[in-house]
C-alpha positions, -999 to 999 in steps of 0.1 A, spaced: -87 -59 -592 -71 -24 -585 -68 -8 -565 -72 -33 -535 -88 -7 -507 -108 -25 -480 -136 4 -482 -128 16 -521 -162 23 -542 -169 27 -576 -192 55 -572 -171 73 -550 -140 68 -575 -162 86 -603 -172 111 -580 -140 122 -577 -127 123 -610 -161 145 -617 -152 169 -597 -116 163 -604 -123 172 -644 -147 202 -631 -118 218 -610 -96 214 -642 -118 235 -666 -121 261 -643 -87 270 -628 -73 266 -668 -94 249 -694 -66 251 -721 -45 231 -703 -72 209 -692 -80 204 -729 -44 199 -736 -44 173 -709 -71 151 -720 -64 150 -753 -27 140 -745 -46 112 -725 -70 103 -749 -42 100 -776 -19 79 -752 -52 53 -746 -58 49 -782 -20 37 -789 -21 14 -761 -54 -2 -774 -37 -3 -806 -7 -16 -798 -23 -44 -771 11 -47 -752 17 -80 -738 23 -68 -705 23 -78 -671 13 -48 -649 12 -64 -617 4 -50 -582 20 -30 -557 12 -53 -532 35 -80 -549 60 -52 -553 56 -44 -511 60 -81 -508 93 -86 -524 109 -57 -506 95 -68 -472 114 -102 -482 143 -86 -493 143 -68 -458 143 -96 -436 166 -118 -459 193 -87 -452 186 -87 -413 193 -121 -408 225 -114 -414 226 -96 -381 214 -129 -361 237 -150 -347 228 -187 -349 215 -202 -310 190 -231 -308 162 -211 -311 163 -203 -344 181 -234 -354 161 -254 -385 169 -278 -406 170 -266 -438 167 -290 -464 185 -298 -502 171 -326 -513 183 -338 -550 151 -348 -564 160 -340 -602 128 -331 -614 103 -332 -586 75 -349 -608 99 -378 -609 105 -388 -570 75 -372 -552 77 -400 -523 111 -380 -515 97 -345 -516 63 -355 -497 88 -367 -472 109 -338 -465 80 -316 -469 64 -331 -437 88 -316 -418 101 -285 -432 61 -272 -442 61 -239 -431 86 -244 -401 123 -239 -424 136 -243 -459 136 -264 -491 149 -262 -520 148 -292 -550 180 -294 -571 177 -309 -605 210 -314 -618 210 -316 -658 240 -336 -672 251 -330 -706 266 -298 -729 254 -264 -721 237 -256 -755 216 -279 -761 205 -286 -722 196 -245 -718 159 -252 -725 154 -274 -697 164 -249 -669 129 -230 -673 119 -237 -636 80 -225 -641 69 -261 -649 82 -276 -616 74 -246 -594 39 -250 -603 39 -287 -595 50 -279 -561 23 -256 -559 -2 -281 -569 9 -304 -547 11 -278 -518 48 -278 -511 62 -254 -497 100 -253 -515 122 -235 -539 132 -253 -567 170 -245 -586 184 -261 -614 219 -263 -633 236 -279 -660 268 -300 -650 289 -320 -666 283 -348 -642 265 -355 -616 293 -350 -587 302 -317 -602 267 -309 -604 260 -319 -568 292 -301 -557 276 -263 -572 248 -267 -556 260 -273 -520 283 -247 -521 261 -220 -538 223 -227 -529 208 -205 -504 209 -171 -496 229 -153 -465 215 -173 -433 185 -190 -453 209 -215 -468 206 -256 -469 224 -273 -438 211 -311 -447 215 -329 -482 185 -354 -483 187 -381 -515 174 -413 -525 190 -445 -520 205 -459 -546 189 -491 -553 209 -505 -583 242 -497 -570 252 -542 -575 240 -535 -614 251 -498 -619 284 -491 -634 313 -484 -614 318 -449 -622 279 -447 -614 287 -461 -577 320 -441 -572 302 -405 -583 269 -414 -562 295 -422 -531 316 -392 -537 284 -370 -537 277 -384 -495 317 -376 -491 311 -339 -501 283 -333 -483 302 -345 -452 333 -322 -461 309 -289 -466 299 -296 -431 261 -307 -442 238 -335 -423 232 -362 -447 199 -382 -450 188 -410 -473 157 -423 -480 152 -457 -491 119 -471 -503 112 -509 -511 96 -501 -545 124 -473 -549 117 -438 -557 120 -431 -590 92 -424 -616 103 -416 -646 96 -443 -662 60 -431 -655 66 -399 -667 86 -406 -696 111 -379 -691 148 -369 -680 167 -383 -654 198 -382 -642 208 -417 -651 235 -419 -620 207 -428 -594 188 -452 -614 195 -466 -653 169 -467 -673 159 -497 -700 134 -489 -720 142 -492 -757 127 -457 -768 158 -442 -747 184 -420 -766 220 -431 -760 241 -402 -750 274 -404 -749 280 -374 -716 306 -381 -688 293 -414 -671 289 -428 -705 249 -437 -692 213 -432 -709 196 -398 -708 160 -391 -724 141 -358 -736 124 -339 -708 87 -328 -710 68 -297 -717 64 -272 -687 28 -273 -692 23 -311 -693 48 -315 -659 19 -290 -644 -14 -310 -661 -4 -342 -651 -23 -363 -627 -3 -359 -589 10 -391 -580 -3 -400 -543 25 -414 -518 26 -428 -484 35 -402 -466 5 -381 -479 -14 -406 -451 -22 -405 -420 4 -434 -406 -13 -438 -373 16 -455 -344 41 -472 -362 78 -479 -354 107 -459 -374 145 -478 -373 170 -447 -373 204 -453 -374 233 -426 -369 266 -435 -386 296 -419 -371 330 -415 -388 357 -413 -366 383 -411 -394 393 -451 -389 
């Protein structure tokens, strides 16, 4: 409701335009005649018309420049260990299809730094445009409670794809400094091209200066075959024999992705790390190249 005072009252709001009316008759009542019948004429189109229009709030307007603000003055701060986070882009293709890998990161970037899904869609431009409306997958992060950005792009493979969005996600100092992505649990079956581009992808992330993480799951991450929709076929191929054959630049098997609306009214699939683990042991092992 508007306005959004802390002490506003009806009574008091028709009290003033009362007396607000009143004042207009008597300093000039032709132009107060004037005056309401311009608005009475203007309030009949506009219940005529029934606009379908979004009139929002000026608090979400104050919001946005507040942002905008701060976003600008970061630009001023020079990076120390204080304000050092790790700020997370994790390739989750659509999140609906590896939420194991988003619950994960989002347990330690939730409301500490930044994190932003990338869904890289493979295929020609034309006929992939309709799946870069975000709105479905932003509200099933919001569903789930994550706190992330989501981004998509359309790439003519996966490597290329991968490449855009290291390079260009972020914006001035809140930009991604770790790549986090699934392991890729059919690499002895996949085809070669498959290995070499998913390889490639950990290369660039090393060259654009970015930490690299990988998460690797016994039953894998992937759930698409639960979902029934679009994946990028270079992490995992899919079998089933409803699958469309496209012929795009690793040569794999792509399928149709789902409506917004159903990615938002489907059930939320629960993971481990949703849990409370209690005292468990965690194997963490840092690779180093020294260029050998």
């Amino acid at each position: 409701w508007r306005p959004s005072f802390k002490y506003y009252s009806k009574w008091a709001s028709l009290f003033g335009a009362v007396v607000s009316v009143v004042i207009m008759f008597l300093l000039a009542w032709e132009s107060a005649l004037i005056a309401i019948g311009i608005v009475i004429f203007l309030l009949a189109y506009v219940l005529y018309k029934k606009p379908a229009a979004n009139w929002g709030s000026s608090v979400q307007a104050g919001s946005y420049n507040m942002a905008l603000s701060y976003c600008v003055g970061l630009n001023q701060v020079e990076d120390h260990i204080k304000n050092f986070r790790p700020q997370c882009l994790v390739l989750t293709g659509p999140p609906n299809f590896r939420p194991a890998l988003v619950d994960f990161v989002g347990t330690f970037t939730k409301k500490q730094s930044l994190m932003m899904c990338g869904n890289i869609i493979i295929g020609p431009r034309k006929q992939k445009l309709q799946e870069l409306n975000p709105e479905g997958h932003i509200k099933w992060l919001n569903k789930r409670k994550i706190r992330a950005f989501y981004t998509g792009l359309i790439a003519d493979d996966l490597r290329s794809g991968a490449q855009m969005l290291v390079q260009a996600t972020g914006l001035g100092q809140m930009k991604p400094n770790v790549l986090f992505l699934g392991y890729k649990k059919n690499w002895h079956t996949s085809h070669p091209s498959n290995v070499e581009s998913y390889v490639a992808i950990l290369h660039d992330a090393l060259d654009f200066n970015y930490g690299l993480c990988l998460l690797r799951m016994k039953d894998g991450l992937n759930m698409s075959r639960v979902m029934q929709a679009h994946i990028n076929p270079v992490f995992q191929q899919m079998e089933e024999p409803k699958l469309k054959e496209a012929e795009n630049g690793s040569g794999c098997m792509t399928q149709e992705t789902l409506d917004p609306e159903a990615v938002t009214a489907e059930q939320q699939a629960s993971t481990i790390f949703q849990l409370n683990q209690g005292k468990k042991t965690i194997d963490v092992y840092w690779l180093f190249d020294d260029g050998g």
